[in-house]
C-alpha positions in Angstrom: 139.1 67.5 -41.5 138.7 63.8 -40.9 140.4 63.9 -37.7 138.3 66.9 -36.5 134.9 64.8 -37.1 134.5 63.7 -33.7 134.7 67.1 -32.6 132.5 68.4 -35.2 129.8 66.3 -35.0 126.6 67.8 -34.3 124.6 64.6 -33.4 126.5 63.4 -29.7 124.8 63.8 -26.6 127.1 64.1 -23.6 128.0 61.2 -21.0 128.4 62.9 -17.7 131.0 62.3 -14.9 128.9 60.7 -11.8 130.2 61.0 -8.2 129.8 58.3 -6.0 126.2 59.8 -5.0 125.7 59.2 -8.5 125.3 63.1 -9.1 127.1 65.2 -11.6 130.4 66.6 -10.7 130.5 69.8 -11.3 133.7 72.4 -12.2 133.4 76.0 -12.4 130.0 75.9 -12.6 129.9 73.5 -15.5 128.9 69.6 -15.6 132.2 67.6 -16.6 131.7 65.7 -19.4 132.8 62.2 -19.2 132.6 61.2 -23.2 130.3 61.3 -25.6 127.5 59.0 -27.4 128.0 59.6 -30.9 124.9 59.1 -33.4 123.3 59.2 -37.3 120.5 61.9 -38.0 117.1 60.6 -38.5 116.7 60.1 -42.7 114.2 62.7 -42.4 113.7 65.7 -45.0 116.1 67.8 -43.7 118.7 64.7 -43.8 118.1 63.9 -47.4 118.2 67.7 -48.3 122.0 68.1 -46.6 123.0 64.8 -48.1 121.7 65.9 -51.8 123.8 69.5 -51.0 126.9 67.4 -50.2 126.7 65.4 -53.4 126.1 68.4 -55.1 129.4 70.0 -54.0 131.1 66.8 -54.4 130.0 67.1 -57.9 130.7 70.6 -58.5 134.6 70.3 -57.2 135.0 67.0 -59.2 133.9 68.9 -62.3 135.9 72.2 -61.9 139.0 70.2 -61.0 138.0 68.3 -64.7 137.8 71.3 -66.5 141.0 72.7 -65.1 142.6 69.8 -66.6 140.5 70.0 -70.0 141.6 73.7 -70.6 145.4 74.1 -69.0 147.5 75.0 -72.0 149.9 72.6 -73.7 
């Protein structure tokens, strides 16, 4: 999933190809996007919230995995 991250990431705001009037080229109706400027979240509420649900299933995979091991039979 690492290598889809880029993709992923909800926090990018386009970089569109310019012309050389400096105006958008457009394809099928649709602005080509050039690249992207990637960025972090704000630490706002909502940031701190998703980062403590993250941990959280961190957590709860690291201790299922540990329990697996804790109870397979000999």
């Amino acid at each position: 999933i690492l290598g889809s991250l880029l993709t992923l990431w909800p926090w990018k705001t386009a970089v569109w190809r310019l012309n050389a009037d400096g105006a958008p080229v457009v394809r099928d109706r649709k602005k080509l996007a050039e690249g992207y400027t990637y960025s972090l979240p704000p630490p706002d509420e909502q940031f701190w919230w998703a980062l403590a649900v993250m941990a959280a299933g961190v957590l709860t995979i690291w201790a299922t995995e540990k329990l697996a091991v804790r109870n397979d039979p000999p």
